[in-house]
C-alpha positions as CSV (number, residue, x, y, z in Angstrom):
1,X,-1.0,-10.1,19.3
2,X,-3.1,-8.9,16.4
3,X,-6.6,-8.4,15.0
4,X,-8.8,-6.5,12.8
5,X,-11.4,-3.8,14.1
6,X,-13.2,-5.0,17.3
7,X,-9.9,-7.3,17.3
8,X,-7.9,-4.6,17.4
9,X,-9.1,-2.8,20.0
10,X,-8.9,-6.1,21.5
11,X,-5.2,-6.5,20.7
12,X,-4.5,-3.3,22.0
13,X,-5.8,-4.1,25.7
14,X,-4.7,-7.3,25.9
15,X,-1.1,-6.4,24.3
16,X,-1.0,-4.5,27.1
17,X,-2.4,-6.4,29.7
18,X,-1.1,-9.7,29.0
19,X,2.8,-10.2,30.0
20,X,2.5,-13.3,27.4
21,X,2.3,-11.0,24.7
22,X,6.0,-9.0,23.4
23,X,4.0,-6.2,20.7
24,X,1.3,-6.1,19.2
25,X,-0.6,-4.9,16.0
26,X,-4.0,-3.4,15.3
27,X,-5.7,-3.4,11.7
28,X,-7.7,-0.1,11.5
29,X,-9.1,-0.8,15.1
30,X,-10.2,2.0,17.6
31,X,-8.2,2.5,20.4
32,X,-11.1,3.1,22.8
33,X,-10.1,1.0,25.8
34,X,-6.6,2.1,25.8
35,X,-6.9,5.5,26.1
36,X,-4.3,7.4,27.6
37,X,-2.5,3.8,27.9
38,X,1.3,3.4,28.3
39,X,1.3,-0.1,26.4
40,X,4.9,-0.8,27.3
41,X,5.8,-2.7,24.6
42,X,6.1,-2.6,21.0
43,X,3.1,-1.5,18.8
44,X,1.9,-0.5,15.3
45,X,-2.0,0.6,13.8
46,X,-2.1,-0.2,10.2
47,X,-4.8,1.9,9.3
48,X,-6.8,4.5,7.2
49,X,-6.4,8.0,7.3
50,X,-9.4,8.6,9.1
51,X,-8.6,5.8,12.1
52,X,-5.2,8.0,12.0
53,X,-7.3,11.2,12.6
54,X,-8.5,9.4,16.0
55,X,-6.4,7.2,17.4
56,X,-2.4,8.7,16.5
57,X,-3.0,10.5,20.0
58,X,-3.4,7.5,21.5
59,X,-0.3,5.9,20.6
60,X,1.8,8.7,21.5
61,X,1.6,7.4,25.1
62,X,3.4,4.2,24.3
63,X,6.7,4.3,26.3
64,X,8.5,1.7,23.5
65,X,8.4,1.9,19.7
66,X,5.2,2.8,17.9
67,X,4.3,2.9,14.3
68,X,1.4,3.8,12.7
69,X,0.7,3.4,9.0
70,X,-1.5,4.8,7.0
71,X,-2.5,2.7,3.6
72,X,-4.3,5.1,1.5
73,X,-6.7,4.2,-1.4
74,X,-8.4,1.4,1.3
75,X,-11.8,0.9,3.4
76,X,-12.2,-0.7,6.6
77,X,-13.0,-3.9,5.2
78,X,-9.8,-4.2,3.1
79,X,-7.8,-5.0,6.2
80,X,-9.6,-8.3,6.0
81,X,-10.3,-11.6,3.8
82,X,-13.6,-9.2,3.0
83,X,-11.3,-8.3,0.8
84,X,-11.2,-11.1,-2.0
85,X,-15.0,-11.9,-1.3
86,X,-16.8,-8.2,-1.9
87,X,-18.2,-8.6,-5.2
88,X,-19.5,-4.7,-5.1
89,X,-16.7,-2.9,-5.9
90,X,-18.0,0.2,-4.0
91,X,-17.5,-1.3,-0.7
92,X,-13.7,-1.6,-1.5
93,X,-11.1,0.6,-1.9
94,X,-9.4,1.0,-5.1
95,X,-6.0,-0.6,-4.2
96,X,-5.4,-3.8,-5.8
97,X,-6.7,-6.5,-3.6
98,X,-3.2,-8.3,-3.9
99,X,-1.4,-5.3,-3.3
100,X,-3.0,-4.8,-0.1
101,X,-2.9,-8.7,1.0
102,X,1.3,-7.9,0.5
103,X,1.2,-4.8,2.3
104,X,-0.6,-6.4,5.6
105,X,1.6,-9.7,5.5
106,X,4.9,-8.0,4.7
């Protein structure tokens, strides 16, 4: 299970609250809603450097493997197809929009 912000956080519950589900992954989601949660299966936060600052706690809980990455030089909306459509370069980061897409999918 995956998503992006909101969907994140959403991925997070459900990854641990749906027995359908073997791991999950959140893009630069909050953790709110999970907190203090042992998620019992296998889990990784791509995020920024600030979601780090707030959720790493969070994950520390998780009884199976975690990872957290941080992707520097990114914003918020970079962990999403927001990424090829912002035509104001201000409300991107400055990693190369390709170079992020490879990052995520790898």
């Amino acid at each position: 299970m995956f998503g992006h912000s909101f969907g994140g956080t959403t991925a997070t519950i459900v990854t641990r609250d749906d027995d359908r589900f073997v791991g999950g992954v959140n893009l630069d989601g909050n953790m709110i809603g999970a907190l203090d949660s042992d998620l019992k299966k296998p889990f990784m936060q791509l995020s920024t450097a600030l979601a780090y600052n707030t959720n790493a706690f969070l994950l520390e809980t998780n009884s199976q493997e975690t990872y957290f990455v941080i992707i520097d030089n990114v914003t918020h909306g970079d962990f999403s197809d927001a990424l090829f459509a912002f035509t104001n370069e201000a409300s991107r980061g400055t990693r190369d929009a390709m170079e992020q897409r490879n990052i995520i999918t790898s």
